[in-house]
N, CA, C and O atoms as a CHARMM CRD file, in Angstrom:
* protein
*
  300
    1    1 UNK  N    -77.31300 -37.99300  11.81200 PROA 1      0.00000
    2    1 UNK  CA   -75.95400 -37.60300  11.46300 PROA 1      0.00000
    3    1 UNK  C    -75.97100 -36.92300  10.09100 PROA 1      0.00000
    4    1 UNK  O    -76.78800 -37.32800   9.26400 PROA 1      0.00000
    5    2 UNK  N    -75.10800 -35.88600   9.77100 PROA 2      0.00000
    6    2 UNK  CA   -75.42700 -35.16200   8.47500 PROA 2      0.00000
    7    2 UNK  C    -73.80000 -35.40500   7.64100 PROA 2      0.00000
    8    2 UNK  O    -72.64000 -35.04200   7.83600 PROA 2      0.00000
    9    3 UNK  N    -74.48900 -36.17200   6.71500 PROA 3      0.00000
   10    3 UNK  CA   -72.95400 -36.89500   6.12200 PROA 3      0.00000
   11    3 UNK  C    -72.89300 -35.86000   5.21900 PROA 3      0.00000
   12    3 UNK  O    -73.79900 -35.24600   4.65500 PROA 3      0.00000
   13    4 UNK  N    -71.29000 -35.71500   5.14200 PROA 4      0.00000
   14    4 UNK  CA   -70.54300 -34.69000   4.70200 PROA 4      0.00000
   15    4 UNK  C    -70.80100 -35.23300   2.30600 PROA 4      0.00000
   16    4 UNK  O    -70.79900 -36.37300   1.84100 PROA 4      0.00000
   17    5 UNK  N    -70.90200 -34.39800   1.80700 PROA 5      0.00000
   18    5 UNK  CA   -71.15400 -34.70200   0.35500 PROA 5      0.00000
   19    5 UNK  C    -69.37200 -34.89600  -0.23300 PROA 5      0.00000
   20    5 UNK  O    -68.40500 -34.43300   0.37200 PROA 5      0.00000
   21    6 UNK  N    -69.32500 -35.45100  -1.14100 PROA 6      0.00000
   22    6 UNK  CA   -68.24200 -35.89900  -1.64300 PROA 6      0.00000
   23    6 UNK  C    -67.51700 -34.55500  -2.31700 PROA 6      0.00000
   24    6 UNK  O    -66.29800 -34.44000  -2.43800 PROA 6      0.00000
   25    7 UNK  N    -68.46800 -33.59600  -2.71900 PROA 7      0.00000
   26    7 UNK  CA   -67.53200 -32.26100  -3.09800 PROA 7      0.00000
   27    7 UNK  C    -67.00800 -31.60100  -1.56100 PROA 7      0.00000
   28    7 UNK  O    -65.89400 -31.07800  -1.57600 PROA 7      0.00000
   29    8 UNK  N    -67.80900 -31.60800  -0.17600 PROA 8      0.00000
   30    8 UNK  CA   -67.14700 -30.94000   0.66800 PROA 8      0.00000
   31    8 UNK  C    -66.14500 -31.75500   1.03400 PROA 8      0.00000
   32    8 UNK  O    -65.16900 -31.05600   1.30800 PROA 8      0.00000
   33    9 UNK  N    -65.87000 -33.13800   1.19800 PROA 9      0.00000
   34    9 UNK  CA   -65.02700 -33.58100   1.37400 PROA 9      0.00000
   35    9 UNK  C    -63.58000 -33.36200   0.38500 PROA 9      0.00000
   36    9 UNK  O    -62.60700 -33.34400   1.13900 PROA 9      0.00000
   37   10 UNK  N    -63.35200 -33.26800  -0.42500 PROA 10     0.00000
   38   10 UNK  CA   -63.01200 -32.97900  -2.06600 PROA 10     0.00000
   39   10 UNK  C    -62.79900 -31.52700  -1.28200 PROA 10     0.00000
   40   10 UNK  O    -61.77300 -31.44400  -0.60800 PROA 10     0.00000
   41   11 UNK  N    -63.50400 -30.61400  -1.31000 PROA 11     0.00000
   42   11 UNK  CA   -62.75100 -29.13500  -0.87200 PROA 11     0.00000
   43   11 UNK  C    -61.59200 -29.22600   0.10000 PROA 11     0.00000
   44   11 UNK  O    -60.42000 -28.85900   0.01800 PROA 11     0.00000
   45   12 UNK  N    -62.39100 -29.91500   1.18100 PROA 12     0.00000
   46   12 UNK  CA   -61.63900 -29.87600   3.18200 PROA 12     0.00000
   47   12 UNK  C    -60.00300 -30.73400   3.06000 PROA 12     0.00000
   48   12 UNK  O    -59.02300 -30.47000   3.75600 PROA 12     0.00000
   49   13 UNK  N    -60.07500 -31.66100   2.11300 PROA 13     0.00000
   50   13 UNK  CA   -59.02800 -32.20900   1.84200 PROA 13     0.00000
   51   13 UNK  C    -57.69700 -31.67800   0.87200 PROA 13     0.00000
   52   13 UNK  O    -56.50900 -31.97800   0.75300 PROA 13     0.00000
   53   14 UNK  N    -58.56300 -30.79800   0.32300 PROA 14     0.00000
   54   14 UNK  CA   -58.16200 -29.91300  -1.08600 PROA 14     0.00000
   55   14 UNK  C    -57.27100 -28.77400   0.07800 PROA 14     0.00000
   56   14 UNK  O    -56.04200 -28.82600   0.12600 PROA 14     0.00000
   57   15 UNK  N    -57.88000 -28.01400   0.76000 PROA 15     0.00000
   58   15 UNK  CA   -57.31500 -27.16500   1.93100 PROA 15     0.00000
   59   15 UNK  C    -56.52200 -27.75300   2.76700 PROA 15     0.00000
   60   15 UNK  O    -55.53200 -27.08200   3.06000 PROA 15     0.00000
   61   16 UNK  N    -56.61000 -28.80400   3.27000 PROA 16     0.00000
   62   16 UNK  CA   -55.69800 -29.23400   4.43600 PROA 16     0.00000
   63   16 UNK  C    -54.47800 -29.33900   3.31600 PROA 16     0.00000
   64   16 UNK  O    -53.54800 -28.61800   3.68000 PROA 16     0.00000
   65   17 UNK  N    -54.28900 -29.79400   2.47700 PROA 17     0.00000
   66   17 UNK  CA   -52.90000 -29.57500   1.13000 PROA 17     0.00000
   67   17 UNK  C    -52.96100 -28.49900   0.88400 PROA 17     0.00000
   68   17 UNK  O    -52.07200 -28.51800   0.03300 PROA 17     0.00000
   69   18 UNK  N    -53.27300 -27.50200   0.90200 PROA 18     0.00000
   70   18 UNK  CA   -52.50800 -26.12300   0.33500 PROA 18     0.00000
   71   18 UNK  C    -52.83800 -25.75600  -0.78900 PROA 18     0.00000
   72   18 UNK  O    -52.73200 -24.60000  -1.19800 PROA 18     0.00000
   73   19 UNK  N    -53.36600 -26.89600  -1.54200 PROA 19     0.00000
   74   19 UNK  CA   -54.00800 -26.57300  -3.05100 PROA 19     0.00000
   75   19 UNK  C    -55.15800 -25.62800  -3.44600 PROA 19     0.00000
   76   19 UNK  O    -56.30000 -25.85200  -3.04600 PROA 19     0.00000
   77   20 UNK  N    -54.89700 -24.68300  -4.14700 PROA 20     0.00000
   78   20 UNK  CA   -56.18100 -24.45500  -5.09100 PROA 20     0.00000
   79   20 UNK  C    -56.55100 -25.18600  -5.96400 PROA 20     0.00000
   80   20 UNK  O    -55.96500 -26.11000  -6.52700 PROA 20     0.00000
   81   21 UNK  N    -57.70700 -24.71300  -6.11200 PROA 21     0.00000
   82   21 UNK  CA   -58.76000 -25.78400  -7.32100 PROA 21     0.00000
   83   21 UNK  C    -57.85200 -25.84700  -8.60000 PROA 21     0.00000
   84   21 UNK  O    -57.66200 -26.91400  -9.18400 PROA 21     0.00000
   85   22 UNK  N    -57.38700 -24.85200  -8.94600 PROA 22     0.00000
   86   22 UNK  CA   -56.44200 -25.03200 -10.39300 PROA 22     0.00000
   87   22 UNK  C    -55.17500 -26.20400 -10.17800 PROA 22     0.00000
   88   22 UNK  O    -55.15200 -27.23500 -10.85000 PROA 22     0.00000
   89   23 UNK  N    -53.87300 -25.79800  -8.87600 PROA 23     0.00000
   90   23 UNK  CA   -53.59000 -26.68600  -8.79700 PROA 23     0.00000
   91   23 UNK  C    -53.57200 -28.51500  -8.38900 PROA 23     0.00000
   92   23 UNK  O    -52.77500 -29.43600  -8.57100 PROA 23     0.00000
   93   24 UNK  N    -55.43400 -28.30600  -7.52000 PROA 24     0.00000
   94   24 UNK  CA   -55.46100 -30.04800  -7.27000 PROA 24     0.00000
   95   24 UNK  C    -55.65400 -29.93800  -8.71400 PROA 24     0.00000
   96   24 UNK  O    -54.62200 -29.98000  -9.38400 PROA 24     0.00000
   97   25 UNK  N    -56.70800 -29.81200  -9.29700 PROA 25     0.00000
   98   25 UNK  CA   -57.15200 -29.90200 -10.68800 PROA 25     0.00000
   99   25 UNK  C    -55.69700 -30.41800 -11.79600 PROA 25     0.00000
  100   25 UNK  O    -55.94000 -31.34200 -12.57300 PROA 25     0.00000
  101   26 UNK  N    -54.73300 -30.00500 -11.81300 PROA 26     0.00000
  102   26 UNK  CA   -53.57400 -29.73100 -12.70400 PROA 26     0.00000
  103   26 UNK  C    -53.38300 -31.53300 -12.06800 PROA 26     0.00000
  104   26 UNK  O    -53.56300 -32.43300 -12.88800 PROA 26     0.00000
  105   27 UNK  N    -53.11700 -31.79900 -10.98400 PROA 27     0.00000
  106   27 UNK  CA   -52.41900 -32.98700 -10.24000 PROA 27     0.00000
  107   27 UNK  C    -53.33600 -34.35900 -10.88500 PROA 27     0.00000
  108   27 UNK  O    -52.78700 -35.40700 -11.22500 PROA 27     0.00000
  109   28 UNK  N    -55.12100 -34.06500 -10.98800 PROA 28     0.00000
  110   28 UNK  CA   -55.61500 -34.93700 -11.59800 PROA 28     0.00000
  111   28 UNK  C    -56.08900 -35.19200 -13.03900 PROA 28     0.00000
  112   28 UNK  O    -56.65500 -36.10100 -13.64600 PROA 28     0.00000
  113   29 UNK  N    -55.51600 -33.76500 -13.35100 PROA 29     0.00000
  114   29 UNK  CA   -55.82100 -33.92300 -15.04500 PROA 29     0.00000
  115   29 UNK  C    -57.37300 -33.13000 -15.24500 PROA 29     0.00000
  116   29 UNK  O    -58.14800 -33.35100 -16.17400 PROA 29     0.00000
  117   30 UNK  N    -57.57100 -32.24200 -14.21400 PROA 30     0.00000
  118   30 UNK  CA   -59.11700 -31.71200 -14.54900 PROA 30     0.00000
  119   30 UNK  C    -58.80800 -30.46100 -14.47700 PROA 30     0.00000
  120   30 UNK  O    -57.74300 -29.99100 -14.07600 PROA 30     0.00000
  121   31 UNK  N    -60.00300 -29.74200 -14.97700 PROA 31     0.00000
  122   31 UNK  CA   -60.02200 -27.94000 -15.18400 PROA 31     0.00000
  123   31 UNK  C    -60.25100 -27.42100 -13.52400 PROA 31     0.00000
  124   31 UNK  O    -60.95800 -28.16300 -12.84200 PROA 31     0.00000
  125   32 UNK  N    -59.69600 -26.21500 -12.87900 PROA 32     0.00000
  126   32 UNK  CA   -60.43700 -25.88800 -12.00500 PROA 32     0.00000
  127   32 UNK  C    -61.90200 -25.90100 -12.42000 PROA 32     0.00000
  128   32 UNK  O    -62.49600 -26.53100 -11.54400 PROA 32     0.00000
  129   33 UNK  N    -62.72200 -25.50900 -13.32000 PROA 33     0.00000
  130   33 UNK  CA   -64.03900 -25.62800 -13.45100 PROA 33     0.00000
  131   33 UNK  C    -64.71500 -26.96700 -12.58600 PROA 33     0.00000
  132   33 UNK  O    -65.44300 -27.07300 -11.59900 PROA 33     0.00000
  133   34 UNK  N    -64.21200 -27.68100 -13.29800 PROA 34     0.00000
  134   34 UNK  CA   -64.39300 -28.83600 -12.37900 PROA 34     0.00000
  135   34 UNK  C    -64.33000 -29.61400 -11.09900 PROA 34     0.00000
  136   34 UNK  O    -65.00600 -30.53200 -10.63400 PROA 34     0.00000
  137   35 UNK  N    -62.96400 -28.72200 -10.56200 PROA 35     0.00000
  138   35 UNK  CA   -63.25500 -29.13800  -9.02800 PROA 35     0.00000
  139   35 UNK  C    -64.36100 -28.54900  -8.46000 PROA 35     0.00000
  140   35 UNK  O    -65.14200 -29.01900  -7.63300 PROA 35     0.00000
  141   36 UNK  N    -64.34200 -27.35900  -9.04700 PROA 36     0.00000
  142   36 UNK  CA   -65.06400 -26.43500  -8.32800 PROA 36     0.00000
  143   36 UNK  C    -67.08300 -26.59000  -8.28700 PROA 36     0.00000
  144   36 UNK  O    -67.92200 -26.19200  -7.47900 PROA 36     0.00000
  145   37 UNK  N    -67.17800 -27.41100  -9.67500 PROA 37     0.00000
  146   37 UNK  CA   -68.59900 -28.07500  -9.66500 PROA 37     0.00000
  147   37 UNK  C    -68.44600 -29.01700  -8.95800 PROA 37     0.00000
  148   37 UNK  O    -69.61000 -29.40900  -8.88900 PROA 37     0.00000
  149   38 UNK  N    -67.83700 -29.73700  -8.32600 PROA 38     0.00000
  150   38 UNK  CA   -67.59800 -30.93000  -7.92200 PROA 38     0.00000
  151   38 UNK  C    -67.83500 -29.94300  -6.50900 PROA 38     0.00000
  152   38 UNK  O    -69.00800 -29.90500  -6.13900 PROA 38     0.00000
  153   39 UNK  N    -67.07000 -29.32300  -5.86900 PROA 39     0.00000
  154   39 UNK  CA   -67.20400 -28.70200  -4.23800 PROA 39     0.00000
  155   39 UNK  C    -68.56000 -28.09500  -4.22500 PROA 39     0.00000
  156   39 UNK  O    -69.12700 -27.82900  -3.16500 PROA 39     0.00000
  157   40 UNK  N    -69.08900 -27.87200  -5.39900 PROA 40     0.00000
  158   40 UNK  CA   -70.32500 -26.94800  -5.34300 PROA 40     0.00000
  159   40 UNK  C    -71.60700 -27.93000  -5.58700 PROA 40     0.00000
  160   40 UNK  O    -72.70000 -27.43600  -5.86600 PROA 40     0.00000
  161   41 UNK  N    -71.42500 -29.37500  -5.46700 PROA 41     0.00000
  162   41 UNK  CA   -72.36300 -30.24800  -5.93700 PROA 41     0.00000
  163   41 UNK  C    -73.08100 -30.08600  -6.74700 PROA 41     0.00000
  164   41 UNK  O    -74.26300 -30.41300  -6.85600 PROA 41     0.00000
  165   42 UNK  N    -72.11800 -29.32600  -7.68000 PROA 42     0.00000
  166   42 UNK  CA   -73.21000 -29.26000  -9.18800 PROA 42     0.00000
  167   42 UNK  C    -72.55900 -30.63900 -10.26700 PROA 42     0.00000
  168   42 UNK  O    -72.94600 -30.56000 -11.43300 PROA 42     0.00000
  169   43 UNK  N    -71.99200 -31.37200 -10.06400 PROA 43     0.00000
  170   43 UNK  CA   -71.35500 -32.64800 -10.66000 PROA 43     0.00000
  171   43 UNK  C    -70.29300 -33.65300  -9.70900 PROA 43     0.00000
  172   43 UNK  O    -69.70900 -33.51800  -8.63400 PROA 43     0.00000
  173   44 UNK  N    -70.36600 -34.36200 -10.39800 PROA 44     0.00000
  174   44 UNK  CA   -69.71300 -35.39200  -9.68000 PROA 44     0.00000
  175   44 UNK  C    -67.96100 -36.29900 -10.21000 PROA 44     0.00000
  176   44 UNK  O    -67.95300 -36.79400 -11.33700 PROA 44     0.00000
  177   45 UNK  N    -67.36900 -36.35600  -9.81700 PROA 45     0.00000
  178   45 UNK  CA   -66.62400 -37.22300 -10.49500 PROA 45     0.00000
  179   45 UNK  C    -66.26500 -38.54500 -10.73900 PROA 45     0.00000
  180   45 UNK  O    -66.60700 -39.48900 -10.02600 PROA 45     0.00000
  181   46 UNK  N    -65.51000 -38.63000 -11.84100 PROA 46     0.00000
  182   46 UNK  CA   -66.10000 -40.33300 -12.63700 PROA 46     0.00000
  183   46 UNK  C    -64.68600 -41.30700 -11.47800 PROA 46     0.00000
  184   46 UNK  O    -63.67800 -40.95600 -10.86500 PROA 46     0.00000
  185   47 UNK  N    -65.45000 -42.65200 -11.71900 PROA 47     0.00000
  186   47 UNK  CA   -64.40700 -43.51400 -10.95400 PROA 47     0.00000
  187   47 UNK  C    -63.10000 -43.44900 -11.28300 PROA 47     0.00000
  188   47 UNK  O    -62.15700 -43.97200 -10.69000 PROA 47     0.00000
  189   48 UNK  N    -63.08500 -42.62500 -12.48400 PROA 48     0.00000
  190   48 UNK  CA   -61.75100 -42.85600 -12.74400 PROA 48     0.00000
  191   48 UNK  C    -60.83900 -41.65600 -12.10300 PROA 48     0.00000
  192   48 UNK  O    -59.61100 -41.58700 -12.06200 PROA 48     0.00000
  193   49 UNK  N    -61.66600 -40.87600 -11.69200 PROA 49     0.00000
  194   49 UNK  CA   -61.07800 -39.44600 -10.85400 PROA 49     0.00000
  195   49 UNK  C    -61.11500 -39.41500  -9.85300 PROA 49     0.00000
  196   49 UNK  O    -60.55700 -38.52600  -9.21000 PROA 49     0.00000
  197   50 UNK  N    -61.85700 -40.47400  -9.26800 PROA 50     0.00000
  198   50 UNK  CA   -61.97700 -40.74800  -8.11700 PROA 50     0.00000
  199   50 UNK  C    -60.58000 -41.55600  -7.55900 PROA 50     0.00000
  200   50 UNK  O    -59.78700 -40.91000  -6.87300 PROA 50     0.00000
  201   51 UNK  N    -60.43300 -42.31300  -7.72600 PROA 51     0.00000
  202   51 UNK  CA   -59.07300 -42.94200  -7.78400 PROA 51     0.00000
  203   51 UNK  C    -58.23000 -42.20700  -8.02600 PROA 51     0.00000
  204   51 UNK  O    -57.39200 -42.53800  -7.18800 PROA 51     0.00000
  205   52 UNK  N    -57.63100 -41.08000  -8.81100 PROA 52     0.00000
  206   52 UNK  CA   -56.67500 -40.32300  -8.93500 PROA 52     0.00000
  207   52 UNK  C    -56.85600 -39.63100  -7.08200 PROA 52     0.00000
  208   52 UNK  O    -55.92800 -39.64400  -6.27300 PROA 52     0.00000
  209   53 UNK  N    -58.22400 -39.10800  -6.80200 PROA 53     0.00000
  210   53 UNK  CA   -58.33500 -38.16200  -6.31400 PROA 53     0.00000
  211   53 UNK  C    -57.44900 -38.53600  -4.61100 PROA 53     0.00000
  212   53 UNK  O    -56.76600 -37.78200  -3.91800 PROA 53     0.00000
  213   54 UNK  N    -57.78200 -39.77700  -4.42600 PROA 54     0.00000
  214   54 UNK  CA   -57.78800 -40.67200  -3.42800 PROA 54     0.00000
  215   54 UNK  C    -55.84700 -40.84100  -3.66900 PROA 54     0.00000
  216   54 UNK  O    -55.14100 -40.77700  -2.66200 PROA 54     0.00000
  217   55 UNK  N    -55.28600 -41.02000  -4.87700 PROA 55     0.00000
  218   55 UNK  CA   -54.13200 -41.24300  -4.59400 PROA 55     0.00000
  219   55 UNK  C    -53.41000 -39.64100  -4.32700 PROA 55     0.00000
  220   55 UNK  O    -52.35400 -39.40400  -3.74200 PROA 55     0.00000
  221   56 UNK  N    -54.33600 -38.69200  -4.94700 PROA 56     0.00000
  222   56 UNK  CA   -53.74000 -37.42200  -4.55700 PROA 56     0.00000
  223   56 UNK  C    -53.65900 -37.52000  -2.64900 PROA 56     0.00000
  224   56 UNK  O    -52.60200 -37.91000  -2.15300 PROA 56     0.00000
  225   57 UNK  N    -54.80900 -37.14700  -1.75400 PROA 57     0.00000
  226   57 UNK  CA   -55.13800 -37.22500  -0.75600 PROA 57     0.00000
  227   57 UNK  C    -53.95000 -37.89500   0.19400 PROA 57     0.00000
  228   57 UNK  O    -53.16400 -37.43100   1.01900 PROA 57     0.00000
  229   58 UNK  N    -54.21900 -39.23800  -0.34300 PROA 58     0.00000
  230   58 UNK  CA   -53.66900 -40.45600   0.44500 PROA 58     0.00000
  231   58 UNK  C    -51.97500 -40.14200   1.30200 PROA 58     0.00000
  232   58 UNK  O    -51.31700 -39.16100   0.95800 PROA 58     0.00000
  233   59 UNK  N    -51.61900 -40.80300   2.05600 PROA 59     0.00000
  234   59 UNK  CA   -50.22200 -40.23900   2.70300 PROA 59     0.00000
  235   59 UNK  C    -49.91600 -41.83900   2.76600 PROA 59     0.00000
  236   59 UNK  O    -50.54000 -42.77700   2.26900 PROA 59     0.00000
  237   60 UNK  N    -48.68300 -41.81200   3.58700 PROA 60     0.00000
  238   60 UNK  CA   -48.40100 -42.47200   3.48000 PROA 60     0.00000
  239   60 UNK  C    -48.85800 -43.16000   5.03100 PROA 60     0.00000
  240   60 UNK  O    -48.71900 -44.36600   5.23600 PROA 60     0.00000
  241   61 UNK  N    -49.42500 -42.20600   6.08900 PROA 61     0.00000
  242   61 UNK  CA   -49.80800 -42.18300   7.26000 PROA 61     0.00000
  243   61 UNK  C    -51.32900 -42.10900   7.05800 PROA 61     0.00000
  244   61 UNK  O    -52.07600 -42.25700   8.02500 PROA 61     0.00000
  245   62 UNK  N    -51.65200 -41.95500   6.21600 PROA 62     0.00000
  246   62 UNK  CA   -53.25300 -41.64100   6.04600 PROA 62     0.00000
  247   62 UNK  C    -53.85200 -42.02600   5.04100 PROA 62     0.00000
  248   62 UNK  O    -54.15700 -41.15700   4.22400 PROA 62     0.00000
  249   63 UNK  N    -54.11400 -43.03200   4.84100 PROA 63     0.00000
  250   63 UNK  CA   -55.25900 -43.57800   3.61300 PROA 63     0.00000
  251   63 UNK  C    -56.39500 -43.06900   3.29700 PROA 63     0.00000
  252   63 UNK  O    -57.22200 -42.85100   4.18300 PROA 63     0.00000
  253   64 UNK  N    -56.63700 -42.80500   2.08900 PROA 64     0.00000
  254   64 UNK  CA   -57.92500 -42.30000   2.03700 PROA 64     0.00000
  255   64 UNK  C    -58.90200 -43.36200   1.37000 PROA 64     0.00000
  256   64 UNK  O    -58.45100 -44.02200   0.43400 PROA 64     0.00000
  257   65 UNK  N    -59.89100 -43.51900   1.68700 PROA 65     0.00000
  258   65 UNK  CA   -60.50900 -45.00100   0.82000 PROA 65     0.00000
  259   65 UNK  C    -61.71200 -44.80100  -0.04400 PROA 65     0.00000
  260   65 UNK  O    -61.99800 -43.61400   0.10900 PROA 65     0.00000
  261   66 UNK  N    -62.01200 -44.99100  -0.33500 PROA 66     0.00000
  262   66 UNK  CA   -63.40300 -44.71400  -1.91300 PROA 66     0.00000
  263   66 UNK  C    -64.07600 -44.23200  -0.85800 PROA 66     0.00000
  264   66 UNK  O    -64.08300 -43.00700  -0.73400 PROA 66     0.00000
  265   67 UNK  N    -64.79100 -45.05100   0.13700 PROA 67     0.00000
  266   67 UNK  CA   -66.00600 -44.99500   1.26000 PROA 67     0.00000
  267   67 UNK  C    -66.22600 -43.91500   1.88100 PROA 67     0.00000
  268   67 UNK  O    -67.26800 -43.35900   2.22800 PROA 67     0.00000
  269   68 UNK  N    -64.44900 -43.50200   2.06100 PROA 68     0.00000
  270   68 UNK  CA   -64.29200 -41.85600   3.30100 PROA 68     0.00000
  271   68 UNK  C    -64.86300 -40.95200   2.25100 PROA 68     0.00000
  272   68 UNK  O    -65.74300 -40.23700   2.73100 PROA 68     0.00000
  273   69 UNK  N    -64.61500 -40.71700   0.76300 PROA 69     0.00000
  274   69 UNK  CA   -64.72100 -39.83300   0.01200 PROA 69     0.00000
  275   69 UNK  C    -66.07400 -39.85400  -0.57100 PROA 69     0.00000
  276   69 UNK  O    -66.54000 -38.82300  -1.05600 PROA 69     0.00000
  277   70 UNK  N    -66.82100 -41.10100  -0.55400 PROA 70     0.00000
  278   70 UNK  CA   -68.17400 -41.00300  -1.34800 PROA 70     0.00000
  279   70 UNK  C    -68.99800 -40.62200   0.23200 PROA 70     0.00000
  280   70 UNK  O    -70.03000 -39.95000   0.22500 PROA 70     0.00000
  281   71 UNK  N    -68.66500 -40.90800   0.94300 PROA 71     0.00000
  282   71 UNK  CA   -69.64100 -40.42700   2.33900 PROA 71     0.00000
  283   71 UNK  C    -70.14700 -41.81100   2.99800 PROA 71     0.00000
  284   71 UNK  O    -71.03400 -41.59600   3.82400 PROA 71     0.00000
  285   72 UNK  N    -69.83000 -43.12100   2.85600 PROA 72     0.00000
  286   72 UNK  CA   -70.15600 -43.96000   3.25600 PROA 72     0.00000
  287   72 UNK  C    -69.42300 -44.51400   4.54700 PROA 72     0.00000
  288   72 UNK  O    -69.72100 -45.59000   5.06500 PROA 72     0.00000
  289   73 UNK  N    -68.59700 -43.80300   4.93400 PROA 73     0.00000
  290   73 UNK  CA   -67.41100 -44.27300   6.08700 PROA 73     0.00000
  291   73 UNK  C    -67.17000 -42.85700   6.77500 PROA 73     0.00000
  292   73 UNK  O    -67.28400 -41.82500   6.11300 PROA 73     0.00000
  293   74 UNK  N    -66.86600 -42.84100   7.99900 PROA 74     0.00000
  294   74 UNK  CA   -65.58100 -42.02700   8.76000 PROA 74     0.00000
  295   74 UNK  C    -64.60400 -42.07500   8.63800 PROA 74     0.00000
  296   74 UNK  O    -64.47200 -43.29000   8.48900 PROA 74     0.00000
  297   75 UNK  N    -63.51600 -41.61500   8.55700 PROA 75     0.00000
  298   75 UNK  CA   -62.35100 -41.77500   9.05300 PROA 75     0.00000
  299   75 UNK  C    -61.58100 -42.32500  10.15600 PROA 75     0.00000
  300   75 UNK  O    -60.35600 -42.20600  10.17400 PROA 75     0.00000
């Protein structure tokens, strides 16, 4: 099975919202630079963005959980 990396997930989720990298970025307090190393697996983000990132995502129909986003779970 070829598990998806935490920046493509981080992009695919980023698109299904409508967001560009500037505006998810603006929502969690980061530079587009940064999402964009983050989709490009050139860095990673800290737990503490991680948690933002997850409450960005999250619905109220759709949870998103640490596991779905680090690559350790399905959906």
């Amino acid at each position: 099975m070829d598990k998806k990396s935490i920046g493509t997930r981080i992009k695919e989720f980023r698109i299904e919202q409508n967001l560009s990298q500037t505006a998810f970025g603006e929502k969690i307090g980061v530079s587009q630079d940064t999402v964009s190393l983050w989709e490009r697996g050139k860095g990673l983000p800290s737990v503490l963005d991680i948690i933002k990132i997850i409450d960005v995502f999250s619905t109220e129909n759709n949870k998103i959980s640490a596991d779905y986003l680090l690559g350790l779970t399905e959906l």
